[in-house]
C-alpha positions, 0 to 999 in steps of 0.5 A: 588801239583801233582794234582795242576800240571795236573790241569794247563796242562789240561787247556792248550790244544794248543800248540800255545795258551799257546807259544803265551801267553808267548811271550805277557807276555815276550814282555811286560816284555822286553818292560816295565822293560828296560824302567823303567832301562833305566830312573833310569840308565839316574837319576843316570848317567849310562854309555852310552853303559849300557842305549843304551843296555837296550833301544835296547831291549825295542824297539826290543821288541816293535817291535816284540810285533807289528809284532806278532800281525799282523803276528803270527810268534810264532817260529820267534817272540820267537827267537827275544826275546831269541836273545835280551835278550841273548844279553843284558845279556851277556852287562850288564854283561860286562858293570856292573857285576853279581850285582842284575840288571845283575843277574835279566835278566839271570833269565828273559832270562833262562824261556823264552829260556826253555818255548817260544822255546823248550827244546832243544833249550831252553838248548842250549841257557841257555848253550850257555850263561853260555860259554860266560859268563865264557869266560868273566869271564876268558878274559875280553877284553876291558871291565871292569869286577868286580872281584868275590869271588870264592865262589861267582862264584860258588854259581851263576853258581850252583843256575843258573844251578839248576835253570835251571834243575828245569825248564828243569824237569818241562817242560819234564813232562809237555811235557810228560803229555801233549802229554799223555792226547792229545793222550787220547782225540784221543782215547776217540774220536775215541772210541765215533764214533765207539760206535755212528757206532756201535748203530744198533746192541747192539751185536756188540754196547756191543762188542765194549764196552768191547774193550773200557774197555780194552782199557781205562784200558791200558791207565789208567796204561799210566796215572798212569806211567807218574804220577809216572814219575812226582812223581820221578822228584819233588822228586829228586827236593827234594833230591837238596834241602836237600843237601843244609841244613847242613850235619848230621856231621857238626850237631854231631860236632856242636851242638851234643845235639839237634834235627831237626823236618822237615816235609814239607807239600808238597814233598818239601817246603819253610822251612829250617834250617842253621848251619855255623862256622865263627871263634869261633862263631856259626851261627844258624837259622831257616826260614820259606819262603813264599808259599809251593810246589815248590815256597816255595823250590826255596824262600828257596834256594834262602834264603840259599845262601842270607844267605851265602853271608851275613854271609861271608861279614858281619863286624860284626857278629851280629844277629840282622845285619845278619837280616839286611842285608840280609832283604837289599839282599832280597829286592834287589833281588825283585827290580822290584816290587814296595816297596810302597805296602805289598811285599809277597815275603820274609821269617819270620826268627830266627838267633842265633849267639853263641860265643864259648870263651864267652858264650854269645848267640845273637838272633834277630828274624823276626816273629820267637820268640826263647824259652829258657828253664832252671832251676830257683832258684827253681830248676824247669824247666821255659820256657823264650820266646824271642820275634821276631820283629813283621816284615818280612824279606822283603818289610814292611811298618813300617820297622826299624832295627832289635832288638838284645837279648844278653844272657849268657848261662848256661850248660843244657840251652834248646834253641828252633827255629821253624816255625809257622807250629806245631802250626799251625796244625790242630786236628782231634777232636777240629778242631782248631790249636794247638796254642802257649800255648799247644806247650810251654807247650809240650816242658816243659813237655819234657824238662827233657828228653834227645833231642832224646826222646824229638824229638820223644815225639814230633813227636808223639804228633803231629801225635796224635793231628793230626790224618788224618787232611790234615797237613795245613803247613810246620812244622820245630823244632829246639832244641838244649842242651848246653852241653858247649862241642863245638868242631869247 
């Protein structure tokens, strides 16, 4: 990933280049989007201020867009964009709320105001607009304001903020490595002419070279140290994303016989598990989001809360209604794109939902099976493989409601949610996948073992199988015992 990142860099050398890029592609976005709201908002009737605002920054885009052609204002152009956008976020949301379309602009306007002006001024927008929208929340003058759970509240202004800081990390170290590799190509050229002045005589030709040598040398560590920077911030991009998944606690206190093998393939990804207790119930799933790196941590992030917000609206605590509305949310979120082709953006998932008073276990799954292991009237471990829908949670041409499994579930039942990630990883010998077979059979040879020896069976298998084939994907396991001891 690290890699991927210099790569991008190099390729922009000039400043101007990769800004005026960024006003093309925002001024097409405040040109077309709007235009495309604005259509739908007259179908369905909207208020008038509502299409006027949308409208507006249409046409100032496409002004601006004409301008920049004929003048070359970077700095001016930008600030044109950033002020429209600024100001339509802060209309919509006075005039229709924090629903999907206002929530869109705020994550339209947060890269343009980082990415087309500067960090600073990029900061001072983005926090200029979360004051106003907070002042809005608290005094709503004349217009009519949605109210908010405040949980709601907060989890819109924490995945903003984070956001935010995620794109502010990005664009110092790009900055950073920016200004790192200009000034080397300063040095290397200033070294070149004096090894071209110093061609006469081969003494003073080899005593420039080792003053090169020196040199590059010192700028190797430079190098090294802003690798080592970039290294640190993703990293602690990673500690973020780890703080969203359930703590070791809630884990002990609601499933204390389980394990959780997760192993990005990148310092962070698209894989996460989820634990919440609603009632007597427990909710319990495991997603794979589409892309790794960095993509793959924000789809997840944005899964999470998705998650959050279902659970605490859904009527019915179901799995399969779980699955769902949150396919709707999803969908929802992407509602600029168009639905009538394969949507790539979205995540293969399996929920449970375990009724603690009745023992009954729902389970309905988006690609992702569940494996159930018990004793049959032989006595001898068998592996009983629930099957997902074969469909995404995302945009799927043959979409239908998602199937529910409903089991009861006996003491020592072994359950198992996962990723395609382990069996999809190569081996060093037979270079090929390790396939579904191989994995249900490593988990019932393992199956009479506790799950902390199970956990690291596992593991060690896979390091084996493994070896020092590159690993191809994340890799998430989930196993869990019904011990029938749940405290909540």
């Amino acid at each position: 990933m690290l890699n991927y990142i210099l790569k991008k860099i190099r390729t922009i050398e000039d400043e101007r280049t990769r800004k005026t890029v960024l006003i093309y592609t925002f001024s097409f976005i405040g040109i077309l989007t709007p235009a495309l709201f604005v259509v739908k908002g007259i179908k369905e009737h909207r208020e008038l201020l509502y299409i006027i605002s949308l409208a507006g920054l249409s046409f100032i885009s496409t002004v601006n867009y004409f301008y920049f052609l004929s003048k070359k204002n970077i700095e001016l152009s930008a600030h044109v964009l950033i002020v429209a956008m600024f100001t339509l976020c802060l209309l919509l949301f006075a005039l229709i709320g924090l629903n999907n379309t206002g929530v869109l602009w705020y994550y339209i306007f947060s890269p343009l105001a980082i990415l087309a002006s500067d960090l600073k001024k990029g900061f001072f927008y983005n926090l200029g607009i979360l004051i106003f929208t907070i002042i809005l929340l608290i005094n709503p003058l004349h217009f009519e304001i949605n109210t908010y759970p405040k949980d709601f509240i907060v989890r819109f202004f924490a995945t903003f903020i984070i956001f935010n800081l995620m794109l502010m990390m990005f664009e110092y170290t790009r900055n950073k490595a920016h200004l790192a590799y200009m000034k080397t190509l300063e040095d290397v050229k200033e070294k070149n002419d004096e090894l071209q002045a110093a061609e006469e005589e081969l003494k003073q030709q080899n005593e420039e070279l080792v003053v090169i040598s020196e040199n590059l040398a010192e700028e190797k560590k430079e190098v090294e140290l802003k690798n080592k920077e970039i290294f640190g911030s993703i990293s602690y991009a990673s500690r973020i994303q780890r703080a969203l998944l359930p703590s070791e606690e809630l884990k002990k206190q609601v499933i204390p016989e389980s394990f959780v093998i997760m192993k990005q393939r990148d310092i962070i990804g698209g894989d996460f598990y989820f634990i919440k207790i609603v009632d007597s119930k427990i909710v319990i799933a495991v997603a794979d989001c589409t892309g790794h790196g960095v993509p793959g941590a924000m789809m997840s992030m944005l899964g999470i809360a998705l998650l959050e917000e279902v659970i605490d609206n859904v009527k019915i605590l179901k799995s399969c209604y779980i699955l769902d509305n949150l396919r709707d949310r999803l969908k929802k979120s992407f509602s600029d794109k168009d639905e009538s082709s394969i949507q790539t953006d979205g995540m293969d998932i399996a929920v449970c939902v375990f009724d603690t008073h009745s023992k009954i276990l729902s389970f309905a799954g988006a690609n992702n099976p569940l494996y159930l292991i018990r004793k049959n009237t032989e006595g001898l471990n068998e592996l009983i493989e629930y099957k997902a829908d074969p469909m995404p949670i995302g945009v799927f041409k043959k979409q239908k409601p998602f199937t529910e499994n409903e089991f009861s579930l006996q003491k020592d039942d072994l359950i198992y949610l996962f990723s395609d990630g382990y069996m999809s990883q190569f081996g060093h010998e037979k270079r090929k996948p390790l396939g579904s077979r191989r994995f249900k059979e490593l988990l019932l040879e393992n199956s009479e073992f506790d799950t902390i020896t199970q956990q690291k069976n596992l593991e060690d298998f896979l390091s084996q199988w493994q070896g020092k084939t590159a690993q191809v994907d994340d890799i998430l396991v989930a196993g869990v015992k019904v011990t029938m001891e749940v405290k909540i």
